[in-house]
DRENBAKE-548682 format. One record per residue (C-alpha): residue number from 1; residue in three letters; z, y, x. Coordinates in steps of 0.001 Angstrom, whole numbers. Layout:
// residues N
@pos:NUM, code:Ala, up:Z, north:Y, east:X
...
END
This chain:
// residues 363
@pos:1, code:Unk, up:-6192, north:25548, east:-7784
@pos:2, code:Unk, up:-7062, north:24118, east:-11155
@pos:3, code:Unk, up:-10419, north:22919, east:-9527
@pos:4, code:Unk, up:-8829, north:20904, east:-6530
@pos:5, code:Unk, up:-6322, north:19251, east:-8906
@pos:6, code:Unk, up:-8813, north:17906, east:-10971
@pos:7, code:Unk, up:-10901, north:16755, east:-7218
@pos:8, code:Unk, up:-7577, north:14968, east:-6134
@pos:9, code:Unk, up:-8092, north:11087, east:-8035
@pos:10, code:Unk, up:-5210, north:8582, east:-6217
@pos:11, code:Unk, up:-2073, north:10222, east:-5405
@pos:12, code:Unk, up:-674, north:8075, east:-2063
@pos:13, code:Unk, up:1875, north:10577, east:-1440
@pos:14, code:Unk, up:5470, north:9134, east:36
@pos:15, code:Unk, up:7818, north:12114, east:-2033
@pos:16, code:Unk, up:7460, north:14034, east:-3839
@pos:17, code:Unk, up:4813, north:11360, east:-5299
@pos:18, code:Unk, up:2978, north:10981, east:-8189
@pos:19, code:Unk, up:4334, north:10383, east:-11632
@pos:20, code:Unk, up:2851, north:9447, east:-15099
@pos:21, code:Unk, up:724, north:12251, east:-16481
@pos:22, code:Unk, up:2446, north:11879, east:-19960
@pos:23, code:Unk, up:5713, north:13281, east:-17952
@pos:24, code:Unk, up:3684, north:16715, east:-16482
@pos:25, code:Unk, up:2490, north:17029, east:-20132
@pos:26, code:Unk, up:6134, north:17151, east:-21581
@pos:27, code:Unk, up:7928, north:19142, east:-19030
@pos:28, code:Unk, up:5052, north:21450, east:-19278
@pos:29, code:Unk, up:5445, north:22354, east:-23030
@pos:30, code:Unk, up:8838, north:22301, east:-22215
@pos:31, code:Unk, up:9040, north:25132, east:-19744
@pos:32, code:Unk, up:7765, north:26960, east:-22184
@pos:33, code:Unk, up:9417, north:26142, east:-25330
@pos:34, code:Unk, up:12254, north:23109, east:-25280
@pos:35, code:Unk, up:12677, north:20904, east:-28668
@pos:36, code:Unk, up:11337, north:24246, east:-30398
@pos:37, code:Unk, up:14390, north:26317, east:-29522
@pos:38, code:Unk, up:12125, north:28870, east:-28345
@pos:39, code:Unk, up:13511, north:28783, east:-24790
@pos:40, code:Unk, up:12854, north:27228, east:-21708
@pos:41, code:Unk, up:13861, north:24536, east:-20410
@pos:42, code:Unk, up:14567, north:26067, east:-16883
@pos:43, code:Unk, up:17163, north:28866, east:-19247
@pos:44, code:Unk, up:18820, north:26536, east:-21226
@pos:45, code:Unk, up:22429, north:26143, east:-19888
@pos:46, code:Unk, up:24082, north:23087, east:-18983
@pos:47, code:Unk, up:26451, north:22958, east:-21376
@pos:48, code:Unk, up:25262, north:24119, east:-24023
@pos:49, code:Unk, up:23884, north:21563, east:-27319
@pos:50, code:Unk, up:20025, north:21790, east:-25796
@pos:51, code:Unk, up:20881, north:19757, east:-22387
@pos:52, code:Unk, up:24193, north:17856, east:-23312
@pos:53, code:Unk, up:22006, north:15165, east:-24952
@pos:54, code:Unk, up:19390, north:15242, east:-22384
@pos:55, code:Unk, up:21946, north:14179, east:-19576
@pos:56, code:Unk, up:23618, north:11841, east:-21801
@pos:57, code:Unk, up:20473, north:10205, east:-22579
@pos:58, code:Unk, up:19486, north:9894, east:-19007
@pos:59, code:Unk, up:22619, north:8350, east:-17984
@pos:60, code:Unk, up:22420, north:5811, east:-21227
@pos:61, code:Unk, up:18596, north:4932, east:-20031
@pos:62, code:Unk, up:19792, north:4594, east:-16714
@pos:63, code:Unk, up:22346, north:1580, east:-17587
@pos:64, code:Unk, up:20303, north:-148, east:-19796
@pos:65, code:Unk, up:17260, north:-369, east:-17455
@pos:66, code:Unk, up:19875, north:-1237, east:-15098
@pos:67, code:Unk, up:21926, north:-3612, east:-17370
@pos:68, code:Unk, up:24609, north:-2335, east:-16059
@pos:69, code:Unk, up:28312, north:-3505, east:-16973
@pos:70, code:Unk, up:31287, north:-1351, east:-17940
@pos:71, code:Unk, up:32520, north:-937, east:-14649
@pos:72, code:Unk, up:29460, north:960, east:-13346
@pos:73, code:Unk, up:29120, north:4968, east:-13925
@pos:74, code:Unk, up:25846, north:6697, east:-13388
@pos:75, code:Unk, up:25526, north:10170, east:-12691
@pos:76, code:Unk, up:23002, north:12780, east:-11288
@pos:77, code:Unk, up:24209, north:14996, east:-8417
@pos:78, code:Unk, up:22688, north:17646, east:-6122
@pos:79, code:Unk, up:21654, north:16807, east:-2579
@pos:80, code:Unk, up:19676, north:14244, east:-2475
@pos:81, code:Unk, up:19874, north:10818, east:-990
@pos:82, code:Unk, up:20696, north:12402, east:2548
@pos:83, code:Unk, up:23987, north:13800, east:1087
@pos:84, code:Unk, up:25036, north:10488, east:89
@pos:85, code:Unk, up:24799, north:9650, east:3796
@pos:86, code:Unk, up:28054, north:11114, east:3936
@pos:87, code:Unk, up:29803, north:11303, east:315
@pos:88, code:Unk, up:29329, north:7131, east:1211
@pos:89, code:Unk, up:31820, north:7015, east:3868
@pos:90, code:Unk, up:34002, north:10172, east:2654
@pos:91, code:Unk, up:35274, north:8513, east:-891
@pos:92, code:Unk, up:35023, north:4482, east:565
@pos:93, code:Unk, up:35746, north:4504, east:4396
@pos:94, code:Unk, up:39100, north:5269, east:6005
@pos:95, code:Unk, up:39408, north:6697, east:9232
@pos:96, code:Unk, up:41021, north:3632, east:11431
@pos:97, code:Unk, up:38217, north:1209, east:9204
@pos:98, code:Unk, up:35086, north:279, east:10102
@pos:99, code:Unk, up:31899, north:-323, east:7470
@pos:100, code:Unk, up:29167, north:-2356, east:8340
@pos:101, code:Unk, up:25411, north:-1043, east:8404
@pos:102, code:Unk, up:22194, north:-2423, east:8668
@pos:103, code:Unk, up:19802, north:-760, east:11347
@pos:104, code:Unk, up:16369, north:-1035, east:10036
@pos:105, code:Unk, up:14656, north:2120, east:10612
@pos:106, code:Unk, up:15014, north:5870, east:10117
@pos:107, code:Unk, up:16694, north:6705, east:6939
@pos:108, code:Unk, up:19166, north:3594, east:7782
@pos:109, code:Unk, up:20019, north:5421, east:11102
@pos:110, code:Unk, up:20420, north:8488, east:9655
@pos:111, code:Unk, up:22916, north:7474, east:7068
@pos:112, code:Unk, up:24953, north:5248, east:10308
@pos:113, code:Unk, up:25257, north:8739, east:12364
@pos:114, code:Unk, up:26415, north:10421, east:9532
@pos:115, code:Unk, up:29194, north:7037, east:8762
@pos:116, code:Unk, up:30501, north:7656, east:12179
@pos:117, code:Unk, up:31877, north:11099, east:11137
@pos:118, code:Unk, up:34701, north:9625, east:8817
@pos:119, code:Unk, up:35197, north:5806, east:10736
@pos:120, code:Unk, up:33966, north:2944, east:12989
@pos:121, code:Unk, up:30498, north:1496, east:12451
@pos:122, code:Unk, up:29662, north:-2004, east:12944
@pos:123, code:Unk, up:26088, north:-2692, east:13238
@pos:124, code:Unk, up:25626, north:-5911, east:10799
@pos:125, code:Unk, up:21946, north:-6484, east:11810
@pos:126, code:Unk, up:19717, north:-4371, east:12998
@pos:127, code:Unk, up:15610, north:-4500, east:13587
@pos:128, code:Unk, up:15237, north:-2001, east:16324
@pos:129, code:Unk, up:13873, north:-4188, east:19501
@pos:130, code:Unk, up:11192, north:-5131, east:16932
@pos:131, code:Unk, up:9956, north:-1874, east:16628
@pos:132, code:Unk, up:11857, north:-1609, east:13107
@pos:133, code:Unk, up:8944, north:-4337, east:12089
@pos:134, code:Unk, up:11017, north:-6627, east:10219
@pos:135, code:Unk, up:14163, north:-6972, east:8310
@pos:136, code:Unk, up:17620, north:-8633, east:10102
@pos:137, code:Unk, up:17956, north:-12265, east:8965
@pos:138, code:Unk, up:21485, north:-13104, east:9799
@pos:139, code:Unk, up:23813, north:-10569, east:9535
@pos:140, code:Unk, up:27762, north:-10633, east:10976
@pos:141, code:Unk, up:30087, north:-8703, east:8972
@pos:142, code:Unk, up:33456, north:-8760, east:9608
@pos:143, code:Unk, up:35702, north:-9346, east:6355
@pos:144, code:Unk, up:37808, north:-5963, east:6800
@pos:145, code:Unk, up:34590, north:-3810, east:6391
@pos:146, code:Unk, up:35110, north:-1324, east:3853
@pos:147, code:Unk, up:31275, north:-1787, east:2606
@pos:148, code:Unk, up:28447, north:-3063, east:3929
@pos:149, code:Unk, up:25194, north:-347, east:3529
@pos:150, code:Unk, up:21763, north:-1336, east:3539
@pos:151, code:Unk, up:18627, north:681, east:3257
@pos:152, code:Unk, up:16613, north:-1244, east:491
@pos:153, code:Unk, up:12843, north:-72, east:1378
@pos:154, code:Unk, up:12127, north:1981, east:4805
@pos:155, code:Unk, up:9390, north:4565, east:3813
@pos:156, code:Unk, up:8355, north:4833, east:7542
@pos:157, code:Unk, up:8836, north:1826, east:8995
@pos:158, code:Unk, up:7359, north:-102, east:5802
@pos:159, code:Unk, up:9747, north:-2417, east:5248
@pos:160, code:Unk, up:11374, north:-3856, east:2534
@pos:161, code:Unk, up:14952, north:-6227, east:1646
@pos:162, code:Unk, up:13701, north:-8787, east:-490
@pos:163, code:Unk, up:16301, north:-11281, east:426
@pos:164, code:Unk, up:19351, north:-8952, east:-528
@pos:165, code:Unk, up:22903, north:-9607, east:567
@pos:166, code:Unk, up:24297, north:-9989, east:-2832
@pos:167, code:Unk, up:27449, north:-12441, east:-998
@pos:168, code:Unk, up:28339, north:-10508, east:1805
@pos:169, code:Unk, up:32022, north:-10683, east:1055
@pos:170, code:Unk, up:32218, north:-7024, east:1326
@pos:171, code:Unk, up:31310, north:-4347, east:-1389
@pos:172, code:Unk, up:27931, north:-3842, east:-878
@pos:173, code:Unk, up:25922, north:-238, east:-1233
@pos:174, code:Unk, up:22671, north:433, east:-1034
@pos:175, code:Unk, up:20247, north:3620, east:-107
@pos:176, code:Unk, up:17409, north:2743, east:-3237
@pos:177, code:Unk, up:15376, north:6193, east:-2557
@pos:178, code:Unk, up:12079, north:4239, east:-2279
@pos:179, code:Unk, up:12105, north:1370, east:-4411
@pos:180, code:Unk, up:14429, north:1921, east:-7651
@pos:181, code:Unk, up:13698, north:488, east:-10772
@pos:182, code:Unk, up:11089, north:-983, east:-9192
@pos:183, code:Unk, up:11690, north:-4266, east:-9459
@pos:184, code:Unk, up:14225, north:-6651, east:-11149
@pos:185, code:Unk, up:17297, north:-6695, east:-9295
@pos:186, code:Unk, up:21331, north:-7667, east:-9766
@pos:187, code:Unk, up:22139, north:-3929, east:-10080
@pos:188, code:Unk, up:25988, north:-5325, east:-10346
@pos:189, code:Unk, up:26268, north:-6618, east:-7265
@pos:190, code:Unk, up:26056, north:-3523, east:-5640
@pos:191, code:Unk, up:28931, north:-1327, east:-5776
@pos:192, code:Unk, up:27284, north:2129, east:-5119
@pos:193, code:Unk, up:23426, north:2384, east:-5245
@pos:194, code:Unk, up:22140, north:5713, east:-4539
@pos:195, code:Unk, up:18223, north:7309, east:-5131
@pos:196, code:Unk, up:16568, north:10382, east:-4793
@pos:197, code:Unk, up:14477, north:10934, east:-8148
@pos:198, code:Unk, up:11447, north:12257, east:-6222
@pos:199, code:Unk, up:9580, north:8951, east:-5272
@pos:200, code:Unk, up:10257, north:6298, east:-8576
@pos:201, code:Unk, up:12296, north:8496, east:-10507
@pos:202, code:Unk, up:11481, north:11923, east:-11115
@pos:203, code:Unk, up:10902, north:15080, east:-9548
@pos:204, code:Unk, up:13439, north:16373, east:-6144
@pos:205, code:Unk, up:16173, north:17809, east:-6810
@pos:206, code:Unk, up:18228, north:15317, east:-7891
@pos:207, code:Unk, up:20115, north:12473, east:-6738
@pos:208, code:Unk, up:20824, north:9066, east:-8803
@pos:209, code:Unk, up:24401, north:7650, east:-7874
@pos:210, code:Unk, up:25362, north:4427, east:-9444
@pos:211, code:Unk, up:29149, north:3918, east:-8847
@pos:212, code:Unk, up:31703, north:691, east:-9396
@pos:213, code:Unk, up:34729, north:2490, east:-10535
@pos:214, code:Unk, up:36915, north:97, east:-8542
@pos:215, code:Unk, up:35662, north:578, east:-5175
@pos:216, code:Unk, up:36990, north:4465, east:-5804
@pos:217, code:Unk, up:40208, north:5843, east:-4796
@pos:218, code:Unk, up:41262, north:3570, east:-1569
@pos:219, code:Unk, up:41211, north:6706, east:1150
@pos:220, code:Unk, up:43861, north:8149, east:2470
@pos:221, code:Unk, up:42362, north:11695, east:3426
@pos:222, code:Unk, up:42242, north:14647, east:683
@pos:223, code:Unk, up:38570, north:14912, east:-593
@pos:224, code:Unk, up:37017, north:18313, east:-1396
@pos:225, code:Unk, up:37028, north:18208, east:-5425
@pos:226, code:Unk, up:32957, north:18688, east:-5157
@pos:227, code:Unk, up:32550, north:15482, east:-2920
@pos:228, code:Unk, up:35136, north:13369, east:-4843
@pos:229, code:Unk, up:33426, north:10965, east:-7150
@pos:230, code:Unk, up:35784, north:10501, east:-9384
@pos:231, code:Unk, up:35690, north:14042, east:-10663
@pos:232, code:Unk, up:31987, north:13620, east:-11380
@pos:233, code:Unk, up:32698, north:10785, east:-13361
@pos:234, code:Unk, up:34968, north:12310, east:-15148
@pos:235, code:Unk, up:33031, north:15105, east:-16158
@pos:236, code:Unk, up:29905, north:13352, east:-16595
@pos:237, code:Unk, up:28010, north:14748, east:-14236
@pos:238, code:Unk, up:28512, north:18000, east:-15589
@pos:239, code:Unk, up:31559, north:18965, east:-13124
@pos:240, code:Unk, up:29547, north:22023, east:-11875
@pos:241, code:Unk, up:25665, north:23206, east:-13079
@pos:242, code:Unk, up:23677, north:20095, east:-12697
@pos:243, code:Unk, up:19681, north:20599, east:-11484
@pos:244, code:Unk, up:18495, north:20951, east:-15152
@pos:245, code:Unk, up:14971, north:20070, east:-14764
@pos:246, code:Unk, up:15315, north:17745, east:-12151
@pos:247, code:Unk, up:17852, north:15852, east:-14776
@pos:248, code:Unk, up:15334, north:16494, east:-17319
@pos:249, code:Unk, up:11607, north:15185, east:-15516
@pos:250, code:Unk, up:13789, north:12386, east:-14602
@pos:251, code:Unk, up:14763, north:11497, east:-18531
@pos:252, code:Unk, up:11362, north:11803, east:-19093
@pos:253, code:Unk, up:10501, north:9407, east:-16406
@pos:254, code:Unk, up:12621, north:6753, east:-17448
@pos:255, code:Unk, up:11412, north:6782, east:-21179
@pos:256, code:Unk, up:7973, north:6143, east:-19300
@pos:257, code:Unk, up:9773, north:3118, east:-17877
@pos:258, code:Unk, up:11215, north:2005, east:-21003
@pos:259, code:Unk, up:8099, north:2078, east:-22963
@pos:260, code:Unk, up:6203, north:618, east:-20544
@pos:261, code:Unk, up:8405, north:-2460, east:-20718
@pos:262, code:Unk, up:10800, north:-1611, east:-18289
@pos:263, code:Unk, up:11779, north:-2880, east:-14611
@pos:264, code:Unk, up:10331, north:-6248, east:-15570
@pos:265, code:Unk, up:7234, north:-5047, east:-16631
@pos:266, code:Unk, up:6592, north:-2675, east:-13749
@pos:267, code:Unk, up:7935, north:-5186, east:-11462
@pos:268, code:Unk, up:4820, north:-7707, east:-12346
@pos:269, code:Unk, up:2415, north:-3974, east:-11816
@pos:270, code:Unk, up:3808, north:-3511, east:-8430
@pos:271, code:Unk, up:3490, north:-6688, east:-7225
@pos:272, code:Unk, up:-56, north:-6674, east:-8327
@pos:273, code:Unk, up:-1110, north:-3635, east:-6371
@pos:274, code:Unk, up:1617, north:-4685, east:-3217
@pos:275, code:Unk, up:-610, north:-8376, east:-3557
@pos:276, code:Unk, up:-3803, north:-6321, east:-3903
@pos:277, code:Unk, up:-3659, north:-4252, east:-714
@pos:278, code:Unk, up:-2047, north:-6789, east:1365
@pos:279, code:Unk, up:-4819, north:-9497, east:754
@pos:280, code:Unk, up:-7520, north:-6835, east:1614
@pos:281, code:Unk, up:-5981, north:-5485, east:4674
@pos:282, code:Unk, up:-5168, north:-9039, east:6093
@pos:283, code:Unk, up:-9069, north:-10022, east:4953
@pos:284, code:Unk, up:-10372, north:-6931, east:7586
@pos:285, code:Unk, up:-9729, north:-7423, east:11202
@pos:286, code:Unk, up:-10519, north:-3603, east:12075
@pos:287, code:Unk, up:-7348, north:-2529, east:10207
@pos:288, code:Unk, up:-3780, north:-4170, east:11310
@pos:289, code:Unk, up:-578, north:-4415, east:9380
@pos:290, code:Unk, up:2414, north:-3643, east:11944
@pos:291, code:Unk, up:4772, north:-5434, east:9577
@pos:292, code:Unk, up:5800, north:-9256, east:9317
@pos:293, code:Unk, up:4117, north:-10224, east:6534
@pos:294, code:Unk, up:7761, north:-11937, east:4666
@pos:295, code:Unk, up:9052, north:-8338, east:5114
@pos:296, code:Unk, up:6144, north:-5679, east:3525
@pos:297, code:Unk, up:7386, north:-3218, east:1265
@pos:298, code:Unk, up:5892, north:-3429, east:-2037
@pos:299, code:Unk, up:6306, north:606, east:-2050
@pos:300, code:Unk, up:5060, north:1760, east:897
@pos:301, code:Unk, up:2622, north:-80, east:3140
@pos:302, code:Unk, up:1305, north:810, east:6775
@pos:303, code:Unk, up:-1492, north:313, east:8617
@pos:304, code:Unk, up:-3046, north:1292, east:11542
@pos:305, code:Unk, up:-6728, north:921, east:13038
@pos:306, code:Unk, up:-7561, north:-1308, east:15656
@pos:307, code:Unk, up:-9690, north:1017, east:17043
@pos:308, code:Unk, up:-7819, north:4176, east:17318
@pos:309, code:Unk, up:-10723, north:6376, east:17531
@pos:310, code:Unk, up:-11799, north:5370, east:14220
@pos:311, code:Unk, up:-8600, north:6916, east:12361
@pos:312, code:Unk, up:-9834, north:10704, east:11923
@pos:313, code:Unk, up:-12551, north:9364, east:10227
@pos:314, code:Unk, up:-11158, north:6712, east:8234
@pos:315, code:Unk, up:-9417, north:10109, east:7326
@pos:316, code:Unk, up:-12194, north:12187, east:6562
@pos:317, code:Unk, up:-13232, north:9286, east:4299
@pos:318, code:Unk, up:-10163, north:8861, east:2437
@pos:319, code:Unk, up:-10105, north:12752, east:1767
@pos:320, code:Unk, up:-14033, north:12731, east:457
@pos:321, code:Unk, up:-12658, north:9714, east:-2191
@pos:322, code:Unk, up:-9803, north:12280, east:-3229
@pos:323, code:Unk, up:-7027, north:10106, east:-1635
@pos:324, code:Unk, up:-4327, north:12279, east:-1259
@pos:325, code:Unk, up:-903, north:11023, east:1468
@pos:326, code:Unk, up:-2378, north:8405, east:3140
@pos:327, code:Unk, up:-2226, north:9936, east:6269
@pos:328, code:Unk, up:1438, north:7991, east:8681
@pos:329, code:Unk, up:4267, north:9680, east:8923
@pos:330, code:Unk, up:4296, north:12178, east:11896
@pos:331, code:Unk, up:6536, north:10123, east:13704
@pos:332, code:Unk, up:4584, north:6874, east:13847
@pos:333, code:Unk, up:1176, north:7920, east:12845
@pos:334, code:Unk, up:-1068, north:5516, east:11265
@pos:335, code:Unk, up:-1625, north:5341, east:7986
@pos:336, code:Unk, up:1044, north:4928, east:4901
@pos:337, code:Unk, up:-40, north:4100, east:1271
@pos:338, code:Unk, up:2743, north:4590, east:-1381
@pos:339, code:Unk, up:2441, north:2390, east:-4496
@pos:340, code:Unk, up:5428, north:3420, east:-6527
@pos:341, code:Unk, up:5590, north:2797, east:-10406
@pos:342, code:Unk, up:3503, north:5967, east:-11387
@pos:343, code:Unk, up:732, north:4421, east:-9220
@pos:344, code:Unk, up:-2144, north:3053, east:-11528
@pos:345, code:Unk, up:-3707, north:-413, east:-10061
@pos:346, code:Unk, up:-6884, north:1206, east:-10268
@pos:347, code:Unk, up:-5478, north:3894, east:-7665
@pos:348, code:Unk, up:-5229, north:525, east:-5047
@pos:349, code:Unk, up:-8470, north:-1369, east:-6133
@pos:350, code:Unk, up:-10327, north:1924, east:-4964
@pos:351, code:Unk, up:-8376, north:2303, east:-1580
@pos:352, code:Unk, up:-9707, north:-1178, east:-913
@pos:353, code:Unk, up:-12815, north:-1134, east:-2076
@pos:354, code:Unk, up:-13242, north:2036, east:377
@pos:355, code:Unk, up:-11601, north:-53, east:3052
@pos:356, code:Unk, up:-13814, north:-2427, east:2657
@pos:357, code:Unk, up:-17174, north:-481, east:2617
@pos:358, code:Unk, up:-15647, north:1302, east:5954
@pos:359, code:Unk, up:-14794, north:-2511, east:7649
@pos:360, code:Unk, up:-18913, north:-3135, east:6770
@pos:361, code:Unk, up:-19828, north:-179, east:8122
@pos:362, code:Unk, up:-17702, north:-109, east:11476
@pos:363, code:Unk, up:-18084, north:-4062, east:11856
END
């Protein structure tokens, strides 16, 4: 195992993805032996003077990468993003309202069908009869929506909001699993922002949730105390056992960020490597970019071949280079390269230059 680690260079992957090496090497020494206490991290308890600090910390790093104002609470729950496809509508979304959504791929329609469980759904915009290719331009939202939701970055489909609805007249959330702290942003504007650690953040098993206090408490139906916000705000995330390491790789992750000059910093990184890739796959004919070119994700592109036949090897190239996830997602095939903030530039200039000796050889 130790040998193949070492083989694998350029971690692609879409989540879990990579993350900075200087995190591994701290949680590491820490499973064995946390802030010298002698114990591990993963036996530590929650609430005990070892991990207070370390949430608290987390939570502080959080709004001040964020910039967040007073109204805003940050906490770190179970589940994953794909529980806040329903906590959304629960705790905002009465049962004769409607919220608006955005359809603009998988996870977006995943978190709608899940909406429709506690209310009516009004489709704001949606990309589907272009193959999920682009992002909606002109959205209708009626001015009695509860929220509007939009999916910020679609892993699958590629895509990316980079026009964001900030003035939609409605409070505005956001599914941010792909692309948070990724880029500079007005993290006010939204009113709930939610993130899976496990592809910018951190390691799975924990969920980011960003909340505006005052969108909270406007449903008329009796919440189960476990899915009511408010109670995790006012324990501080700590309302039951929180996923201690998860909470923990992620603190460690976002000191990364902060010492690496934080979202505007890594912003400028990513869009080098986004710039990098794009410019070489548009410069080679034999590989085509599905996506319209104003609506790329900087996080995840795709690609396919314009010869099919040439993909397994284009593959078995990849593999030989030690370029791990680059393989499509099983639903769309192709290939998918993930360039989240872990991702050195160097990691991209050697998927293109291999891209490009491949192109001279197939030309």
């Amino acid at each position: 195992m130790i040998e193949l680690a070492q083989q694998i260079l350029h971690n692609f992957n879409a989540g879990p993805s990579i993350l900075p090496k200087e995190v591994f090497k701290d949680a590491s020494r820490s499973i064995l032996n946390f802030n010298d206490s002698g114990l591990s991290i993963l036996e530590i308890g929650h609430r005990t003077a070892l991990f207070q600090p370390v949430m608290e910390e987390a939570r502080n790093l959080v709004k001040e990468l964020m910039q967040l104002d007073s109204d805003h609470e940050v906490l770190f729950l179970h589940g994953g993003a794909t529980t806040q496809f329903m906590q959304v509508p629960m705790n905002l979304l009465n049962e004769n309202e409607l919220a608006a959504y955005t359809e603009t791929g998988t996870w977006a329609n995943k978190a709608i069908k899940e909406a429709k469980l506690f209310g009516h759904v009004e489709i704001a915009g949606s990309s589907k009869e272009d193959n999920f290719t682009t992002i909606p331009k002109n959205l209708s939202i009626s001015p009695t929506a509860a929220y509007l939701h939009i999916t910020t970055n679609e892993t699958i489909a590629g895509t990316q909001w980079h026009n964001l609805p900030y003035d939609c007249g409605v409070p505005i959330v956001a599914d941010m699993s792909s692309d948070i702290l990724s880029r500079q942003l007005d993290f006010n504007k939204f009113d709930i922002m939610y993130a899976g650690a496990q592809k910018n953040m951190g390691a799975a098993g924990v969920n980011l949730v960003v909340i505006n206090k005052n969108v909270l408490g406007k449903v008329n139906r009796t919440l189960p105390t476990i899915l009511d916000y408010r109670n995790h705000i006012k324990e501080e995330s700590m309302l039951n056992t929180p996923p201690v390491f998860a909470v923990y790789v992620a603190l460690l992750t976002l000191r990364w960020l902060k010492n690496e000059g934080g979202v505007t910093a890594i912003e400028k990184i990513n869009n080098a490597k986004a710039k990098l890739f794009y410019d070489t796959l548009d410069a080679l004919p034999l590989f085509i970019g599905p996506v319209a070119r104003e609506d790329r994700s900087k996080m995840n592109a795709v690609f396919v071949m314009k010869d099919e036949t040439l993909e397994k090897e284009f593959m078995e190239w990849c593999n030989r280079e030690g370029m791990v996830g680059v393989k499509g997602h099983r639903s769309v095939g192709g290939f998918r390269v993930s360039m989240y903030n872990a991702l050195p530039l160097e990691s991209v200039t050697a998927l293109t230059e291999l891209m490009k000796e491949f192109a001279i050889k197939k030309g």
